[in-house]
N, C-alpha and C positions, 0 to 999 in steps of 0.2 A: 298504522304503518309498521313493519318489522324496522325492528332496531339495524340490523344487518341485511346483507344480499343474500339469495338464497345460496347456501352451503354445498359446494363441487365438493366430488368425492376427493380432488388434491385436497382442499380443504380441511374434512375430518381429516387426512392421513396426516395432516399438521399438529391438526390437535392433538391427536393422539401422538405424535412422538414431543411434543412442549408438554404436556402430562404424565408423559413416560411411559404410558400403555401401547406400545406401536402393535397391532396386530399384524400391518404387513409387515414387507423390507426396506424401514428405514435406511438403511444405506443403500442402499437404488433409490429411495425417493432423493433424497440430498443428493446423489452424483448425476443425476438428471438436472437438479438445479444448476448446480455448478457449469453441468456441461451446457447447460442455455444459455446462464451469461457471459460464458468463456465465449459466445458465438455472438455475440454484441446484438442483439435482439430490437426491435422496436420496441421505445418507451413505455409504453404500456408494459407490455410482457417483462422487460429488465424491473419496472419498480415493481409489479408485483412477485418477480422470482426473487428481488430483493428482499422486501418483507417476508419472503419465505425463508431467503437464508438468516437476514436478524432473528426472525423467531427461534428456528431450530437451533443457533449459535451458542445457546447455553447446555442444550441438550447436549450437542457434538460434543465439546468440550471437556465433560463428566461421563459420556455413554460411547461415541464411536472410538471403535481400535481400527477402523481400517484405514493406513495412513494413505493411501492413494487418494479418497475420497476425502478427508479430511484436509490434505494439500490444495486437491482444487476448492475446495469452500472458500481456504485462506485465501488463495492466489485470487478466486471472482472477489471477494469482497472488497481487495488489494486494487485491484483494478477499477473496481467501481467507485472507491474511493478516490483514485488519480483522474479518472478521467468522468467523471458527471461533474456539470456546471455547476455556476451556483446563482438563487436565485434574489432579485432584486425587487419580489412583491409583496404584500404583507397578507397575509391570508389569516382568515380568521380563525380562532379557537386554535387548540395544540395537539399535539400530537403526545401521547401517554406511550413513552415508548418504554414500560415498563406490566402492560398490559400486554402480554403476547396474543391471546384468544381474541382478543378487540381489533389487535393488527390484521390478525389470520383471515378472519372472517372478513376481512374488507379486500381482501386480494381479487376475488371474481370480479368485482363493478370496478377495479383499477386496471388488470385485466384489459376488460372489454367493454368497452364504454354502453353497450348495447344492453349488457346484463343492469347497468347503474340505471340505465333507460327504461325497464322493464320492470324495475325495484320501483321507480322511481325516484332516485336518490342523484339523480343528477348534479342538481344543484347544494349536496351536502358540503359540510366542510373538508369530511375526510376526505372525499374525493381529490381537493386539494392540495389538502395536507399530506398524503400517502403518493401523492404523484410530484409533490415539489423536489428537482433536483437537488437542496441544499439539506432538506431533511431524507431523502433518499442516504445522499453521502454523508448524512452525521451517524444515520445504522449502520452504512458499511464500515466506518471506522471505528465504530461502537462492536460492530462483530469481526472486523479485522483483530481488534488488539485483543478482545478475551480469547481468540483462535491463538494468538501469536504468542502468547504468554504462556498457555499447557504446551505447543505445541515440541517445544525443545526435549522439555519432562518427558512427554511418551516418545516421542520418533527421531529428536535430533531435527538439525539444520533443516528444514522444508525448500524442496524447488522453486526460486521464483519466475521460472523463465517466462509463464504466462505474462507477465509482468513488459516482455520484451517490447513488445507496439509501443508501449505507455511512453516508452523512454528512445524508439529506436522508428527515428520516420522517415520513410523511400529511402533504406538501407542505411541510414545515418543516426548517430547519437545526439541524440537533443542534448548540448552540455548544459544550454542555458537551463532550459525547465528540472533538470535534473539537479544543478547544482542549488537554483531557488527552491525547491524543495528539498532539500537534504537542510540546508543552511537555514531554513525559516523556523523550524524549531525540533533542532538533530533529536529532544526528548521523547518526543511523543511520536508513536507506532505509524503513521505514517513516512515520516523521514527514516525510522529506522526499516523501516521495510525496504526502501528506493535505497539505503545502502548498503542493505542485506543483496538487495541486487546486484549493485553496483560492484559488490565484492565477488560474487558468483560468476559475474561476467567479464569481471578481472582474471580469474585462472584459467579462464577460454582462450580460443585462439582469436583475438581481438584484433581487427585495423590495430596498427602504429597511433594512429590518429586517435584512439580513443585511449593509451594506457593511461595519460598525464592527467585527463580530466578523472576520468574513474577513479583512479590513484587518490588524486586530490580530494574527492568523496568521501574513500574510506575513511582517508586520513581525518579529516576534518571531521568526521561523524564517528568516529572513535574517541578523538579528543572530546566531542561536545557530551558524550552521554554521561549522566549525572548518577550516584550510588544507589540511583533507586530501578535504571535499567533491569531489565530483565538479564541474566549474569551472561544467557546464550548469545547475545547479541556483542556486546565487544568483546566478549572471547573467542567468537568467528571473526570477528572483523583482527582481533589481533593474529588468529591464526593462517587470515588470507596473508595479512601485509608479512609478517614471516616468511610465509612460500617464495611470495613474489620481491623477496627486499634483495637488493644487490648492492656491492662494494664500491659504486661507479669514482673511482679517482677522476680527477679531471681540473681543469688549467683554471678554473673559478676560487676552489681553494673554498672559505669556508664563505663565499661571498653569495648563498644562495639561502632564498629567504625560508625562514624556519616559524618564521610567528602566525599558529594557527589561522589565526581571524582574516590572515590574507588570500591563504590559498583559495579559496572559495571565488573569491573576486580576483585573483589574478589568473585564474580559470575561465572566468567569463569575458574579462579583459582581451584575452584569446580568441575565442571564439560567438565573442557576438558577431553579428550581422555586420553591423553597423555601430560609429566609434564615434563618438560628441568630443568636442574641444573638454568640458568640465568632466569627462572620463579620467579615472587616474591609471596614467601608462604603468607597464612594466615593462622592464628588460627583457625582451622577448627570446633573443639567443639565451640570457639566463634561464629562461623559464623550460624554454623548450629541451635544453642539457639533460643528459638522465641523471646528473649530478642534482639536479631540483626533486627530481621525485626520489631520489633517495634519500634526502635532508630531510621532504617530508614523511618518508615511511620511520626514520630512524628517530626523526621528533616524536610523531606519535605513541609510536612504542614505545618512549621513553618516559611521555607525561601518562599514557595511560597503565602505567602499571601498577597502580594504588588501587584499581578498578580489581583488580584478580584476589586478591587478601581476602 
């Protein structure tokens, strides 16, 4: 029996740019990827154009200059890391995600289950290991953060609006899921991506309704990032809250809460659904005051500036 499924010509055109010999146009094969998962695809088709984007992802990084295409890699990867599930089965053997041509090659029988049928490879492990949502989203964010890391170096700030579904449903700002992902661990390229958004979508022309939570994102995710960020990420973020910081005087006086670790939750406190006895209240006319969000932009600023030196 072959080790692998037989070999699609997308296939070689993988190998050949994870080898770095591309004969054809690498940058049309990768903006065709991009543009399939930007189009939220049947599972099949998204994990394997996923393992197409992890593979090339080191490639991109050190080889393409065109930043149009190299935005949407970021932003599908970004996306596929927010939104694929996660899984709860144990599947046998592991996934070597450090073998790109082992990944490549199994893309066709993940694909199309018909091709796995034909190989006979039905029943392999990879099959389910290259199709499990949780190892799916541990590549995306594996190729999200190497993209997000060069990507300041060559081109500056990258568009996240692709990003907008993840965060924004039947016209509405998810504050909860946004705020639980910024807040669960501001360090790591996930949350700084949702508040690389969240800041982009601060200088828009936003509902009313959404500047307090967005705000509170920044802020909070400015303060959490640690000396090891990447430098592009709080110095956009300190440069949104800059724009948008105002002088709001008002009848509260200095009585509006400034201690990081709350804003996040007295944001959700807000806008949950739904509000339990053992919830902790806030002063809600406190909160809602623009004199709140400017205690938070003017804190922040204030503790993050050790981060710029």
């Amino acid at each position: 029996m072959n080790q692998f499924p037989p070999a699609s010509g997308f296939v070689r055109s993988l190998l050949e740019i994870i080898n770095d010999y591309p004969t054809g146009d690498p940058v049309e094969l990768l903006g065709l990827v991009a543009e399939i998962l930007a189009e939220d695809p049947d599972p099949g088709v998204r994990a394997g154009q996923l393992l197409a984007l992890y593979s090339t992802s080191f490639w991109a990084v050190h080889r393409l200059r065109d930043q149009r295409v190299y935005d949407s890699l970021l932003a599908a990867a970004a996306l596929a890391e927010e939104t694929l599930d996660t899984c709860e089965e144990d599947h046998p053997g592991y996934a070597e995600l450090d073998n790109l041509e082992r990944i490549v090659r199994w893309i066709p029988a993940i694909e199309n289950p018909e091709v796995a049928t034909a190989a006979g490879f039905t029943g392999r492990d990879e099959i389910a290991l290259f199709s499990c949502p949780a190892w799916l989203r541990t590549m995306a964010r594996e190729a999200m953060e190497v993209l997000l890391a060069r990507r300041p170096v060559e081109f500056g700030m990258p568009d996240f609006s692709l990003l907008t579904p993840a965060y924004v449903v039947d016209g509405a700002l998810d504050v909860i899921g946004l705020t639980v992902n910024v807040g669960s661990f501001p360090e790591d390229a996930p949350s700084q991506i949702a508040s690389l958004w969240a800041a982009q979508r601060l200088l828009g022309d936003v509902p009313q309704s959404e500047v307090l939570p967005l705000t509170a994102v920044v802020c909070s995710s400015l303060v959490g990032q640690e000396a090891t960020a990447p430098p592009a990420v709080p110095t956009y973020l300190r440069e949104v809250l800059t724009q948008v910081a105002t002088d709001s005087a008002c009848a509260h006086g200095e009585s509006h809460d400034v201690d990081p670790d709350s804003w996040l939750a007295g944001v959700q406190y807000l806008y949950k659904p739904m509000r339990f006895d053992d919830d902790e209240p806030v002063d809600e006319d406190l909160w809602h005051c623009p004199g709140q969000r400017a205690a938070m932009i003017r804190t922040a600023l204030q503790l993050s500036a050790p981060l710029e030196r």
